[in-house]
C-alpha positions as CSV (number, residue, x, y, z in Angstrom):
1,X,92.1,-74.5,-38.9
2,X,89.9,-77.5,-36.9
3,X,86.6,-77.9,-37.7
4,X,84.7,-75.8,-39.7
5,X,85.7,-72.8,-41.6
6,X,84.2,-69.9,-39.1
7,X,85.1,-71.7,-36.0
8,X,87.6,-69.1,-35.5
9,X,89.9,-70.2,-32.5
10,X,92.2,-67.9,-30.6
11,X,95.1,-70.7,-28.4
12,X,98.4,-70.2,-26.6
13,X,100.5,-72.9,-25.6
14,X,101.1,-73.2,-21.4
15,X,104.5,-75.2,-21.5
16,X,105.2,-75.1,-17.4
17,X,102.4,-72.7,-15.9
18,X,99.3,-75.2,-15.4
19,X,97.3,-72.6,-13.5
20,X,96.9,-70.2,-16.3
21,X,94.6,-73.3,-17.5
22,X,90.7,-72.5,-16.9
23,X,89.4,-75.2,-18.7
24,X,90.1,-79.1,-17.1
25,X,88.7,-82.3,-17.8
26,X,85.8,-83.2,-15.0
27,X,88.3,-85.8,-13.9
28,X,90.8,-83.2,-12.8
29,X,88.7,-80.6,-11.7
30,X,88.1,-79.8,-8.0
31,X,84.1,-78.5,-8.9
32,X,82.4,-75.1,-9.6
33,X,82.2,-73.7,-12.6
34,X,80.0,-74.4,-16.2
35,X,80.2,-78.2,-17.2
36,X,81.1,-78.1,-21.1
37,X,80.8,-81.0,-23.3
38,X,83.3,-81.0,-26.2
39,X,84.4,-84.0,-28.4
40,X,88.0,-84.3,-28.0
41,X,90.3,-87.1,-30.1
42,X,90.9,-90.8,-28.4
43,X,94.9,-90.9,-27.3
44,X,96.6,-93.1,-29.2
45,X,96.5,-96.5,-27.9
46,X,92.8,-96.3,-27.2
47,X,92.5,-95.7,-30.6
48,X,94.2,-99.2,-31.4
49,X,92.3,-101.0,-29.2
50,X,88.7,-99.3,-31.0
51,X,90.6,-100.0,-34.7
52,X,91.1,-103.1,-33.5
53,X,87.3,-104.3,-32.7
54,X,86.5,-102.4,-35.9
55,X,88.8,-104.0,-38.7
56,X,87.0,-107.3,-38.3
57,X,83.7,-106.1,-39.2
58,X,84.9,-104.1,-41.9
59,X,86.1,-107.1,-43.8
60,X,83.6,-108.9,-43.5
61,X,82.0,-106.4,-46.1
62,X,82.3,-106.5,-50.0
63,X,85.0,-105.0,-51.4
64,X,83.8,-101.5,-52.7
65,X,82.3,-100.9,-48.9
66,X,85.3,-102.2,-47.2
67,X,87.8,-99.9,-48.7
68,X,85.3,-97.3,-47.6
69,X,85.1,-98.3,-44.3
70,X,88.7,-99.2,-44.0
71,X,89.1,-95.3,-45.4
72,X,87.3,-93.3,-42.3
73,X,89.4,-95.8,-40.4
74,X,92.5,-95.0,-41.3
75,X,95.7,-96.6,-40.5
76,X,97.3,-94.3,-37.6
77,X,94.7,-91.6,-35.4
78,X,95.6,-89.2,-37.9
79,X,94.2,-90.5,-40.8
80,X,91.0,-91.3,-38.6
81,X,90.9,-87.8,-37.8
82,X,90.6,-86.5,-41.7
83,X,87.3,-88.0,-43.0
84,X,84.6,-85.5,-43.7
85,X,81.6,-85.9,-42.0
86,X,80.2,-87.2,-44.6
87,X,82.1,-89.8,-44.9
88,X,82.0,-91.1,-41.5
89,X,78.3,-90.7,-41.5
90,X,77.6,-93.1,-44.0
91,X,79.3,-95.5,-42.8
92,X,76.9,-95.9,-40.1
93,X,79.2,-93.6,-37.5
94,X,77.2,-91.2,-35.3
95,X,80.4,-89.6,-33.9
96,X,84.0,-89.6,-35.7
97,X,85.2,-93.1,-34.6
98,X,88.5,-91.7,-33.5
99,X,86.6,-89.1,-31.2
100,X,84.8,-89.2,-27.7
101,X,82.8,-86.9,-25.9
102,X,84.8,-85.2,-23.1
103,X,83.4,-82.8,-20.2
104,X,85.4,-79.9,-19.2
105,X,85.0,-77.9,-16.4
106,X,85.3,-73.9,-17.0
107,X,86.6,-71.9,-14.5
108,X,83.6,-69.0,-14.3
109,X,85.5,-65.5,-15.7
110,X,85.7,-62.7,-13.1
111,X,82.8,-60.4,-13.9
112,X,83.2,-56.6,-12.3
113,X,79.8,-55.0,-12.8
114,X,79.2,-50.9,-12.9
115,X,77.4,-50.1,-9.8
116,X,73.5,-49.2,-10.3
117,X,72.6,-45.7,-10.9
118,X,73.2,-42.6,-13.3
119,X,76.1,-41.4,-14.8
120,X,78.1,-38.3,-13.7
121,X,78.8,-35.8,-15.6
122,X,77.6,-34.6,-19.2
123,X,75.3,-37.7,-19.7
124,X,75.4,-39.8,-23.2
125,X,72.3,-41.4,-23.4
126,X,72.8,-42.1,-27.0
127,X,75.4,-44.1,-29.4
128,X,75.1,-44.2,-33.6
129,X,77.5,-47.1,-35.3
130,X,78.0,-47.1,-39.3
131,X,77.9,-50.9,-40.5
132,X,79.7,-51.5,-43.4
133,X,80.0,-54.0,-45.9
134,X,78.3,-56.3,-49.0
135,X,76.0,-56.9,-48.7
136,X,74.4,-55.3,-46.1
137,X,71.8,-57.2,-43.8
138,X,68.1,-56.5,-44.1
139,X,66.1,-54.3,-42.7
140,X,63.9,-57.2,-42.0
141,X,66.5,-58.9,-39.9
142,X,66.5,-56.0,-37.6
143,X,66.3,-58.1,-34.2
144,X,69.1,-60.3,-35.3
145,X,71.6,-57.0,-36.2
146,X,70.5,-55.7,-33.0
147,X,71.3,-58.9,-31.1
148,X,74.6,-59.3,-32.4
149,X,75.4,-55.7,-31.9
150,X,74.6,-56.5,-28.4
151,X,76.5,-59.4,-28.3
152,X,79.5,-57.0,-29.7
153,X,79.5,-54.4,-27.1
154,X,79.2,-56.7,-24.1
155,X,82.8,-58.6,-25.7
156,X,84.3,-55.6,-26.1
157,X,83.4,-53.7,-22.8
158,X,84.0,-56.9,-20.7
159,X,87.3,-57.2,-22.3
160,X,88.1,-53.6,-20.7
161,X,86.4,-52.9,-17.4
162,X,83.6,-55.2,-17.1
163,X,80.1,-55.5,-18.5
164,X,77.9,-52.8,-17.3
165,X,73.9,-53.3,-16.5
166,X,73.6,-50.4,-19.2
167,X,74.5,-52.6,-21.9
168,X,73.7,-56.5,-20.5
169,X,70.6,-55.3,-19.3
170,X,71.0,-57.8,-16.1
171,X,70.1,-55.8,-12.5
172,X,69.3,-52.8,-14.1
173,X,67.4,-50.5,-11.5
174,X,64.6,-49.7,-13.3
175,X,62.3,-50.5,-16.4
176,X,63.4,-49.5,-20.4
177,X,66.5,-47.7,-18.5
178,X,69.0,-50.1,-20.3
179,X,70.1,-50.1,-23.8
180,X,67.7,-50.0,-26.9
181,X,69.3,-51.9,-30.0
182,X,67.9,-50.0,-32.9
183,X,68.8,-50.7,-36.5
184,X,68.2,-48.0,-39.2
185,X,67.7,-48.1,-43.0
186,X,68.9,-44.2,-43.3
187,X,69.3,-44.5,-47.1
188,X,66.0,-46.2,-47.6
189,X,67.4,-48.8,-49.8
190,X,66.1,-52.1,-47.8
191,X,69.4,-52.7,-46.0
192,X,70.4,-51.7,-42.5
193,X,73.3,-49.0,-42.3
194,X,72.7,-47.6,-39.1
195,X,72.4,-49.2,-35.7
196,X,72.0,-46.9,-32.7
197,X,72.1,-47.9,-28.8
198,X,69.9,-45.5,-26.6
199,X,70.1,-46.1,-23.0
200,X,67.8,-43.4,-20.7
201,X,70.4,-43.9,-17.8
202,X,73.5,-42.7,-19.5
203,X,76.7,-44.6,-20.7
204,X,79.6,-44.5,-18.7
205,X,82.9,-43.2,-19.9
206,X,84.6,-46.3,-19.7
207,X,81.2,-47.5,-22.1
208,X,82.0,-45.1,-24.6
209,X,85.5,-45.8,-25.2
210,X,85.0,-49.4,-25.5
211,X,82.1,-48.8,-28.1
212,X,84.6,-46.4,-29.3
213,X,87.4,-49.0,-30.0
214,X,84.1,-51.6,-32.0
215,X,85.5,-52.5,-35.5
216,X,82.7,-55.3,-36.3
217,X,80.2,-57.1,-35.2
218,X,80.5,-60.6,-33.9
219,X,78.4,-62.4,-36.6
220,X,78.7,-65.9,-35.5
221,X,76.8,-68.0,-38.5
222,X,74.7,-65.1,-39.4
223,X,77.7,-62.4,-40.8
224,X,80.0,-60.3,-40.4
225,X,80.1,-56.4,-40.9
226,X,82.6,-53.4,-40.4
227,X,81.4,-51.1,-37.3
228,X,82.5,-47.8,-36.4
229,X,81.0,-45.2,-34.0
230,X,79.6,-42.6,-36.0
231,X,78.9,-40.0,-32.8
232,X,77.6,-40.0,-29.6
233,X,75.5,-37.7,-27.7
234,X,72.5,-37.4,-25.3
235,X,68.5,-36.6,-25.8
236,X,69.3,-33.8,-28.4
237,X,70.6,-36.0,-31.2
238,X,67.6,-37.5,-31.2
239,X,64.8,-37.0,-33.7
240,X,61.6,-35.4,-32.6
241,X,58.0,-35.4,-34.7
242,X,54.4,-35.2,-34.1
243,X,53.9,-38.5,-36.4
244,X,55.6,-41.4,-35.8
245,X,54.9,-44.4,-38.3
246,X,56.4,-48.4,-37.3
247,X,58.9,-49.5,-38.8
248,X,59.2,-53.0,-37.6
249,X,56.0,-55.2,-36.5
250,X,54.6,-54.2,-33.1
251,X,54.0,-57.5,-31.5
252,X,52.0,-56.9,-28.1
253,X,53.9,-57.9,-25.4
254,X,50.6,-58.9,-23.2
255,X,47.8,-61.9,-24.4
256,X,45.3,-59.8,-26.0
257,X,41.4,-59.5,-24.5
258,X,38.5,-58.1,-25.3
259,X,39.8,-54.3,-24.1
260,X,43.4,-54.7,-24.1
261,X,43.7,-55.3,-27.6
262,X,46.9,-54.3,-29.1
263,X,46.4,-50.7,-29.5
264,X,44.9,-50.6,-26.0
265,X,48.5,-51.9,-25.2
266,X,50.8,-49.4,-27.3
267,X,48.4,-46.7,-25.8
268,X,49.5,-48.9,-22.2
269,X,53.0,-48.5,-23.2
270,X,53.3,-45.0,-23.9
271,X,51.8,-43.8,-21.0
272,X,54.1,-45.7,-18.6
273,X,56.9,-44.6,-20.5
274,X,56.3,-40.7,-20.0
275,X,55.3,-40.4,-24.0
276,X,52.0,-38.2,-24.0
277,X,49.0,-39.6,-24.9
278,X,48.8,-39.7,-28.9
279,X,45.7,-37.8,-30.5
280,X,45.0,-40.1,-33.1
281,X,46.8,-44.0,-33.5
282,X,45.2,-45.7,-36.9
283,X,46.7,-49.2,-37.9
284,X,48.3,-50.0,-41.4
285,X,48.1,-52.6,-43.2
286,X,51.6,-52.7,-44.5
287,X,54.9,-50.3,-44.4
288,X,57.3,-49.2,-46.9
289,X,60.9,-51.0,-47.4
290,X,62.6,-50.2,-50.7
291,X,59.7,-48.2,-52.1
292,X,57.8,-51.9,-51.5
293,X,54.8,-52.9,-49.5
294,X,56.0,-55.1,-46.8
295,X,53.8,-57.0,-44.5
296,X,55.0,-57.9,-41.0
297,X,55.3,-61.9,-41.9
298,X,58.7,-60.4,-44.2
299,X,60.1,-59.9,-40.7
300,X,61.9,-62.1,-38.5
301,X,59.7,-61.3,-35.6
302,X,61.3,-64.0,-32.7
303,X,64.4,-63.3,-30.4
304,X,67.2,-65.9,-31.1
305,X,67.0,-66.7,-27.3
306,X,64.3,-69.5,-26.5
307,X,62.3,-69.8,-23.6
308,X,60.5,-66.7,-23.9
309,X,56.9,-65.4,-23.4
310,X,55.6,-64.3,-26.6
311,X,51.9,-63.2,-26.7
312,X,51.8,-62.1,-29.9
313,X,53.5,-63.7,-33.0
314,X,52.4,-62.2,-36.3
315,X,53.0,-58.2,-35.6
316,X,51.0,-55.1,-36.8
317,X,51.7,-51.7,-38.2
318,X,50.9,-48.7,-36.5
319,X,50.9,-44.2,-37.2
320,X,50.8,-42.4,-34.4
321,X,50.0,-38.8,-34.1
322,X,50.6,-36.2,-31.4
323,X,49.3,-32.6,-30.5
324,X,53.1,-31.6,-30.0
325,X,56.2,-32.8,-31.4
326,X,57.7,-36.2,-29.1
327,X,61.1,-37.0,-29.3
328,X,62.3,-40.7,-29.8
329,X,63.3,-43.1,-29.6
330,X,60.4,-45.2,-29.6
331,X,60.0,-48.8,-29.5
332,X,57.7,-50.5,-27.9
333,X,56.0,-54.6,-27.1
334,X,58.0,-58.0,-27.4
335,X,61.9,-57.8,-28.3
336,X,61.7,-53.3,-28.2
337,X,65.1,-53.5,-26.8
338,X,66.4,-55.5,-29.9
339,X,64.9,-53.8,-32.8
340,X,61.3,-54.9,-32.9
341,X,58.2,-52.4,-32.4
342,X,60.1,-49.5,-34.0
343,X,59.0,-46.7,-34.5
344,X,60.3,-43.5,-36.5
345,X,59.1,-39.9,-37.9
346,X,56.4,-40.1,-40.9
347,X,58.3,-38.7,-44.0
């Protein structure tokens, strides 16, 4: 490998055919595209001419910091390529000397986008994945797991037949009608084993069978866990109750005021979502994980994308009761869609 450990990198070598090449140095590109800047090795004689202006300064050093220096130097571009970054950094380097920064031009990828609208036929509004693995990640990391779960179904549907506005969530026709990431403690024991995707508009076949084909999660530097669909379905594999407690902080998605406090905007929510007006809603102070009090500061309670309006940053706890029995999912405020603002039936 290059780099560090989990900078997994899948290459082919193009020997004759230059135009299956999407990524070109600025110089050789002909514009469009994303700029990328990626540090790329010297060639070899530029190398001798930098070694060259560098030697001299090395020994003018003592003896026990010029063989250091003279060791991240190396004697060919190979041995200048091997130093840790540690090494290189000490010496006073701020980039390996043997490396420059190069800018790349990417060719954009073709994107073929699901037309707007409902899904014919029987319509699967809902998708349940088993994660698997040691450990598993907590229940308090909820809006990462959902993010990269995300992150995991958009790679594995584009690879197929494009990204669909179910899933991305970009130009979808209306409000909340693209995909919920929810992650589920089923077991209770403070670790997430359950993740499951609602989407009011439906998945499309050609959705299902790439969620289908999901054997783990893109983790990036956060983890890695086996995936598997456990079943899919529409509005009846849902659960229903008349007393839905939070599972994950409610952070109001609007700047609080006198009367739109943050129950005045989960009573705001429900209402525009259909949900029927809740009897009673009384604020906790605290929810169970584990058979433990947990307070919402346990959670992460930020999306891993920056930029983004967040009104409310601490959270609260919430039990809401109804006159009839309301069937979920329900998430509601800042980051609903990736696992914040849960809410599920009161044991």
């Amino acid at each position: 490998y290059l780099g560090r450990a989990e900078s997994w990198v899948e290459a082919s070598c193009a020997y004759d055919d230059p135009g299956r090449m999407n990524c070109v140095p600025v110089a050789e590109s002909e514009g469009g595209g994303d700029g990328l800047r990626l540090l790329a090795p010297l060639t070899p004689d530029r190398w001798a001419e930098v070694r060259d202006a560098l030697v001299p300064q090395a020994e003018r050093l003592t003896r026990a910091k010029r063989t250091a220096r003279m060791a991240v130097l190396g004697r060919s571009l190979l041995d200048a390529m091997r130093p840790d970054t540690a090494d290189w950094r000490k010496e006073g380097f701020s980039l390996p000397p043997a490396a420059h920064f190069v800018v790349y031009r990417r060719s954009p990828p073709p994107v073929r986008r699901q037309a707007a609208g409902t899904v014919a036929g029987p319509k699967i509004t809902t998708l349940r994945f088993v994660l698997a693995g040691k450990p598993l990640p907590l229940l308090t990391d909820a809006v990462r797991i959902a993010e990269l779960m995300k992150e995991t179904l958009m790679s594995h549907e584009g690879r197929r037949a494009g990204v669909s506005w179910q899933i991305s969530g970009h130009d979808a026709p209306g409000s909340h009608q693209h995909a919920f990431f929810l992650p589920e403690d089923a077991d209770d024991d403070g670790h997430i084993d359950h993740v499951t995707v609602h989407a009011e508009a439906g998945f499309s076949p050609s959705t299902v069978a790439a969620c289908t084909a999901v054997r783990e999660t893109w983790g990036g530097d956060f983890g890695t866990w086996r995936v598997v669909l456990e079943r899919c379905g529409g509005r009846e594999t849902l659960a229903a109750a008349q007393v839905w407690e939070s599972v994950t902080p409610y952070l109001h998605p609007l700047h609080a005021k006198a009367r739109l406090g943050p129950e005045e905007q989960l009573r705001r929510e429900l209402a525009d979502r259909g949900f029927p007006a809740p009897c009673h809603v009384e604020r906790l102070d605290h929810v169970e994980i584990a058979k433990r009090a947990t307070k919402t500061v346990a959670f992460r309670r930020w999306r891993s994308k920056g930029g983004l309006t967040q009104p409310d940053t601490r959270g609260s706890f919430w039990r809401l009761t109804f006159d009839e029995q309301v069937s979920g999912p329900m998430a509601f405020g800042f980051a609903c869609h990736y696992g914040l603002g849960m809410f599920r039936p009161a044991p």
